[in-house]
C-alpha positions in Angstrom: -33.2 -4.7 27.3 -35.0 -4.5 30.8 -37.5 -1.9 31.5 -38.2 -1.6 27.7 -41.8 -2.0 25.9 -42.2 -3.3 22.3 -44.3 -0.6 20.5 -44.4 -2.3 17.0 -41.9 -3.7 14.5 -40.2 -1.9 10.9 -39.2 -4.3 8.8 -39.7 -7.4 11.0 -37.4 -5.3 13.5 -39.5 -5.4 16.8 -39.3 -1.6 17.9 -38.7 -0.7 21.7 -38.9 2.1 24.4 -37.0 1.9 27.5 -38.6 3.7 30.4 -36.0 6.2 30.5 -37.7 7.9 27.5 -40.7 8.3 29.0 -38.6 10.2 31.2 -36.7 12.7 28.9 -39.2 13.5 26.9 -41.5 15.5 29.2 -38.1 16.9 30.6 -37.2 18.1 26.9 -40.5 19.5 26.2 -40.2 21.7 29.5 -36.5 23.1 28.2 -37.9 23.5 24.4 -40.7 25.4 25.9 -39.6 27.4 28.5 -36.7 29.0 25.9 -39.2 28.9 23.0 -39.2 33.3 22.3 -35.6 33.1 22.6 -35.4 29.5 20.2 -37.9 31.2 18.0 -35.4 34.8 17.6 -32.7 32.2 16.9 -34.1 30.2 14.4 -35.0 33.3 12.3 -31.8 34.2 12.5 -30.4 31.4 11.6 -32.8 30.5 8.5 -33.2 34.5 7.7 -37.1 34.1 7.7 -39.2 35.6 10.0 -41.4 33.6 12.6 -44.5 34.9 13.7 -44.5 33.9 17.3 -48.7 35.3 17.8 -49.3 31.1 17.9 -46.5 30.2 19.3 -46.6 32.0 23.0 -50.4 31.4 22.8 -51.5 29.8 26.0 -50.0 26.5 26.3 -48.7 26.2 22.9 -45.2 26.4 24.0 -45.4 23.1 26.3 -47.3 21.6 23.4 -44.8 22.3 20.6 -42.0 21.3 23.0 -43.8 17.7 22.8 -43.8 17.5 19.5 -40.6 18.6 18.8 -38.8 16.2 21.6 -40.7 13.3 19.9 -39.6 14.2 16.7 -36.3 14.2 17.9 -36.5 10.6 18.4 -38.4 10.0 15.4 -35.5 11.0 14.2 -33.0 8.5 16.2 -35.3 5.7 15.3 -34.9 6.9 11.4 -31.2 7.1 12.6 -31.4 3.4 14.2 -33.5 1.6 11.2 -30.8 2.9 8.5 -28.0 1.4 10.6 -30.1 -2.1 10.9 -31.5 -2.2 6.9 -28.1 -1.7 5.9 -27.1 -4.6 8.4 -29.3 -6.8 7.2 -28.3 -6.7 3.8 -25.4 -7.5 4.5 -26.5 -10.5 6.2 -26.6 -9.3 10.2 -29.6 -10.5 12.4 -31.4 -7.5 14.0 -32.9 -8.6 16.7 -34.6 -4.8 18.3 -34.2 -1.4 18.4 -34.5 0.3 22.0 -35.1 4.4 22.0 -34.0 5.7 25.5 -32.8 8.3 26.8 -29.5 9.1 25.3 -30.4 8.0 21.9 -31.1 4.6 20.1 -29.2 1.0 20.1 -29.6 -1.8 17.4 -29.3 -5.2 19.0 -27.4 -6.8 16.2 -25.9 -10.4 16.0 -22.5 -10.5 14.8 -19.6 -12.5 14.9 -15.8 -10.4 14.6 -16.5 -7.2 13.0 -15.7 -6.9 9.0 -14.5 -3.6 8.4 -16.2 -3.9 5.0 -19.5 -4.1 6.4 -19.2 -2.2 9.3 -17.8 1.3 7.2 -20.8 1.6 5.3 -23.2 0.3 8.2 -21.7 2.9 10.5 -21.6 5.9 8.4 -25.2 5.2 7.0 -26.9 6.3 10.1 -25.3 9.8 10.6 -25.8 10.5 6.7 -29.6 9.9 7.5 -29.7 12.5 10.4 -28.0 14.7 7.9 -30.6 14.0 5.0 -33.4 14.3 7.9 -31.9 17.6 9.1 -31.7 19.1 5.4 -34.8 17.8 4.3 -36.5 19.8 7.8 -34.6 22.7 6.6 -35.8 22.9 3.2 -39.6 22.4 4.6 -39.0 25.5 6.4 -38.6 27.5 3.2 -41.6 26.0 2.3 -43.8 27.0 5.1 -42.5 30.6 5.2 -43.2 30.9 1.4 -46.3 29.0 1.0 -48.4 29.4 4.0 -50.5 32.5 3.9 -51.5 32.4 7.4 -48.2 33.7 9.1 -49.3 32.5 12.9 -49.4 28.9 11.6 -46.2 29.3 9.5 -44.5 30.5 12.3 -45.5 27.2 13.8 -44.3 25.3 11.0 -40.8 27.2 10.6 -40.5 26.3 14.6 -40.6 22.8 14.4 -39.2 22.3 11.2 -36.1 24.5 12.1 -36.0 23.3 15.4 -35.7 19.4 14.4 -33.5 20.5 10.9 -30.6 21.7 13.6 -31.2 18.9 16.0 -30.5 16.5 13.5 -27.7 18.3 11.6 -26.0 18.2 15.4 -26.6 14.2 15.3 -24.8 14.1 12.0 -22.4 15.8 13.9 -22.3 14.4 16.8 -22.6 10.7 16.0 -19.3 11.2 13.7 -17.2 12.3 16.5 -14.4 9.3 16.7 -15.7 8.4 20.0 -15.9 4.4 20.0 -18.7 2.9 20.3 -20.5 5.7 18.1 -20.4 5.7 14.8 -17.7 7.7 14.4 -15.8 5.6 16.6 -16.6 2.2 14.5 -15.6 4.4 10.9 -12.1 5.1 12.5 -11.9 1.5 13.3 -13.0 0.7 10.4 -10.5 3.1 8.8 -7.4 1.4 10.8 -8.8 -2.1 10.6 -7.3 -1.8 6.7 -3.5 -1.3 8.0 -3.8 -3.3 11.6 -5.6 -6.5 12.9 -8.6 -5.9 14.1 -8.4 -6.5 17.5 -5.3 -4.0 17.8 -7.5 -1.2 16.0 -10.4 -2.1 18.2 -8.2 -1.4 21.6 -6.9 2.2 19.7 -10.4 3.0 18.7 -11.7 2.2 22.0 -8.9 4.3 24.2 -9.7 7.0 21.9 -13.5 6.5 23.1 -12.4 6.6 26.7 -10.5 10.2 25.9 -13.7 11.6 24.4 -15.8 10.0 27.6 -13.7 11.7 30.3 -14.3 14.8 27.8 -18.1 14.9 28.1 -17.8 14.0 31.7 -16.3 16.9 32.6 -18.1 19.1 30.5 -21.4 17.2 32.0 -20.1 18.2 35.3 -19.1 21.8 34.8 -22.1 22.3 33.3 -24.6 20.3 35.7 -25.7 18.4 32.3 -26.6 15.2 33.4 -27.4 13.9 29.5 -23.3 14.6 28.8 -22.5 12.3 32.1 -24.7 9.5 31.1 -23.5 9.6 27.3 -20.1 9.9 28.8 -21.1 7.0 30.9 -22.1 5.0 28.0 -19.5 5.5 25.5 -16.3 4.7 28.6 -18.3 1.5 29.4 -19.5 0.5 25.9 -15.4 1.2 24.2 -14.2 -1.4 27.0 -16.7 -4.1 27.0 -16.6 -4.0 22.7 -12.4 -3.6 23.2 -12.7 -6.8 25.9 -15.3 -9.0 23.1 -13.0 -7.9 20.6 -9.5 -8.9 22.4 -11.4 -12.4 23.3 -12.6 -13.1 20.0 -9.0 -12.8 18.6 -7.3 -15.1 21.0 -9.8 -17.7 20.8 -10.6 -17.6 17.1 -9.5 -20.9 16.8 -10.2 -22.8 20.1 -13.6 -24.8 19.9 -15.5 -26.1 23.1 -13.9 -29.6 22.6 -10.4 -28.8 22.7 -11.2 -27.0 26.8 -14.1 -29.0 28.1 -13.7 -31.2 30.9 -14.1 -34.5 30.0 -14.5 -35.9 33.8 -17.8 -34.0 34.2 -19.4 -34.7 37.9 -22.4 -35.5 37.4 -25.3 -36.7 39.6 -28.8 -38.9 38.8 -32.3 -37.1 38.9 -33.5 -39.5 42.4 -30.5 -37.9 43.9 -32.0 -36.1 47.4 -30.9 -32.7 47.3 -29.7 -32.4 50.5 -26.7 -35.0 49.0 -26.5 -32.6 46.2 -25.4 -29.8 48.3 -23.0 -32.1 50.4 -21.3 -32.6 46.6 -21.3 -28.8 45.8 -19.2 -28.3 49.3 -16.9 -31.1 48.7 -16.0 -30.4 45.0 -16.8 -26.3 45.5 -18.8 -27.1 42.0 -21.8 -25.0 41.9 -23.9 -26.9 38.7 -24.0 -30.9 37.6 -25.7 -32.0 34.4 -28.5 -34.7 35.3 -28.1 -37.7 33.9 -30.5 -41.0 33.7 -29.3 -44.1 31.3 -26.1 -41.8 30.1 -28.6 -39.2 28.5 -28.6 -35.8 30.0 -31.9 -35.3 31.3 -31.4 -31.8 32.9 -28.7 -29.4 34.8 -29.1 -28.6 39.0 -27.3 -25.4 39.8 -26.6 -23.8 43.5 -29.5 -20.9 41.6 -32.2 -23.8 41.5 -31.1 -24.8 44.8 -31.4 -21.6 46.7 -35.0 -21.2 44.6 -36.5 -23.7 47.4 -36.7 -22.6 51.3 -34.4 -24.7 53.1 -37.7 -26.4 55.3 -38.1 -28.3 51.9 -35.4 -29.2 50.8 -35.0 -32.4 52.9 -38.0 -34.1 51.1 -37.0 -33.3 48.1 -34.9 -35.1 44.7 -32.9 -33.2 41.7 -35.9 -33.5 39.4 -38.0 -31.4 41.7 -35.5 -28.5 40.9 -33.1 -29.5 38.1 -33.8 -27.3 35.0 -35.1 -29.1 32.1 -34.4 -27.1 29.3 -31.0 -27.1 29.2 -28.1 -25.0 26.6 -26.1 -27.8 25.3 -23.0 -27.4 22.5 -21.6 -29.6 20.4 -17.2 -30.6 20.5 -17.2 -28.4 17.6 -19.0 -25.0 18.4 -16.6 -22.3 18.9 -15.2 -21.0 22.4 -16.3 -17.3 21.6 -19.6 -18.6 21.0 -19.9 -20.5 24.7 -18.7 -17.4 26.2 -21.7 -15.4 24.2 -24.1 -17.5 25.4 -23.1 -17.6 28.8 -22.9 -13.9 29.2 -26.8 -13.6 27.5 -28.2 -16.3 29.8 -26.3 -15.3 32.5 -25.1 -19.1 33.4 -21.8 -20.2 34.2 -21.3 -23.5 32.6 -22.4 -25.9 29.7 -22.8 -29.4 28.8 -20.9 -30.8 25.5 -23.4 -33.4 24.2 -21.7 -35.4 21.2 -24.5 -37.9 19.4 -26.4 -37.2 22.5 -24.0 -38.3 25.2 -22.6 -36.4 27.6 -18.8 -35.5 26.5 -18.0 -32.7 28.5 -18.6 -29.9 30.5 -17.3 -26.1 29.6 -17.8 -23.9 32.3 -16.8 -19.6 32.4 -14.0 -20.2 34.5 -12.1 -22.5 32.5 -12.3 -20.5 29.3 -11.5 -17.2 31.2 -7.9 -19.4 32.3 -7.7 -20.2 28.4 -7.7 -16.2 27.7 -5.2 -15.4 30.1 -2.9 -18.1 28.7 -3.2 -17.2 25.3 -2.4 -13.5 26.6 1.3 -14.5 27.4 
């Protein structure tokens, strides 16, 4: 994800931070301390143990205890996030990161159609490990209050403890709200993936996701809390783009990249002069050719590598100054859904189909996008 920094790897799961935590955290640390006499009556009350708060209010304790209770909060989401992924890779799903921003944690997974046999125990695994997080802080804070003889620095203890015990009983919570794409969301699909096809239980999970979004939005609002407009924000666009990969999966579950390409593929020679290049994008309204020397494909020239040299140039120049050498190819077999995939991560808008290495064919975005909407009728 953009804007994020690897900070290390769990289990050969690269671990990231998206600047937007660095962001929250300081923010949360400011609303934990600011409340923290009020938190503290709270917590007592709610754990029936008396804090001590002679520690706590001391000078700028209550800053510094908001710190460390906002990062365990997302010590927590990453515990959260690595239970979702080790359970996903047992069953055989490539992780490729983990980001921690500021709504929460995502697991970069690679995955084909969803199997609702894998994805029930994948999804409920992560809010069961908020829970057992939230219990286990809980039960510490028993142990502080009964164990610690110095009651200023249980006080402390019972704080944070109880602090991140109820935090992460409310992810449990939280995250098993049917809202689509949480995990609540993916057990109810799960749940009426057994009675429906998938991609029909995908679309009901997903409107049910949109219902809960326009919730939190207008809470957010009402309530000037911008965290419930951006989660709001994320689970509306998240339910559609999973319900739109979903839909496109189904209808071209059985279309490979052979049965669509384009078998009369422009093409144009690496001596070519770009100026004549860009005479042959106007006059076909094509914006990419593959290179080809001897019948091999040698490289790709795209309207992008074009525009990446000013225009003074470009007279004295050929396609192999530009063209892009290292070019995404697919074989007549690969399937559709997998073009699309790599078209949408690399951002490009077309393909070569190289069969023995020869140039068969050309798939571009466009043409499988007309595919979709025939198979729609």
């Amino acid at each position: 994800m953009n804007g994020s920094l690897k900070i290390g790897s769990l289990y050969g799961i690269p671990i990231l931070i998206h600047w937007t935590l660095l962001l929250i955290i300081p923010i949360f640390a400011w609303i934990i301390g600011s409340q923290i006499e009020l938190t503290s009556d709270l917590l007592s009350s709610v754990y029936r143990v008396k804090i001590d708060q002679t520690l706590i209010t001391a000078g700028y304790m209550e800053f510094i205890l908001g710190v460390v209770v906002a990062l365990g909060l997302f010590a927590g989401v990453l515990v959260h996030e690595m239970a979702h992924s080790i359970v996903a890779q047992k069953k055989g799903i490539k992780i490729n990161s983990i980001t921690l921003l500021i709504f929460g944690g995502i697991s970069s997974m690679e995955e084909g159609m969803p199997d609702p046999v894998v994805e029930l125990p994948m999804a409920l695994v992560g809010p069961l490990t908020s829970l057992a997080v939230g219990l286990a802080s809980s039960v510490f804070v028993y142990i502080s209050h009964l164990l610690i003889s110095s009651p200023p620095l249980a006080g402390v203890l019972v704080f944070v403890f109880g602090y991140l015990g109820i935090l992460n009983i409310f992810l449990f919570a939280f995250n098993l709200l049917p809202a689509f794409p949480m995990d609540g969301g993916r057990v109810l699909r799960a749940f009426l993936a057994k009675r429906m096809p998938l991609h029909k239980a995908t679309r009901i999970a997903a409107d049910v996701g949109r219902i809960f979004a326009v919730i939190f939005g207008i809470f957010g609002i009402f309530l000037f809390n911008p965290i419930l407009i951006l989660i709001a924000f994320f689970i509306y666009i998240g339910a559609s783009q999973e319900s739109t990969v979903v839909k496109y999966s189904f209808l071209l579950k059985d279309v490979t990249v052979g049965d669509m390409m384009s078998t009369d593929v422009m093409t144009v020679g690496p001596g070519e002069p770009v100026r004549e290049v860009i005479d042959q994008m106007y006059a076909s309204k094509h914006l990419g050719f593959p290179v080809v020397q001897n019948d091999v494909l040698v490289g790709i020239v795209t309207l992008a590598d074009v525009h990446k040299v000013p225009p003074i140039d470009r007279e004295a120049m050929i396609v192999k100054d530009i063209m892009s050498r290292e070019v995404i190819t697919l074989p007549p077999s690969a399937p559709v859904i997998e073009a699309l995939r790599i078209m949408s991560v690399n951002n490009i808008g077309r393909i070569p189909v190289v069969d023995q290495d020869r140039l068969a064919g050309i798939v571009t975005r466009t043409d499988i996008l007309k595919v979709i909407e025939l198979k729609e009728i």
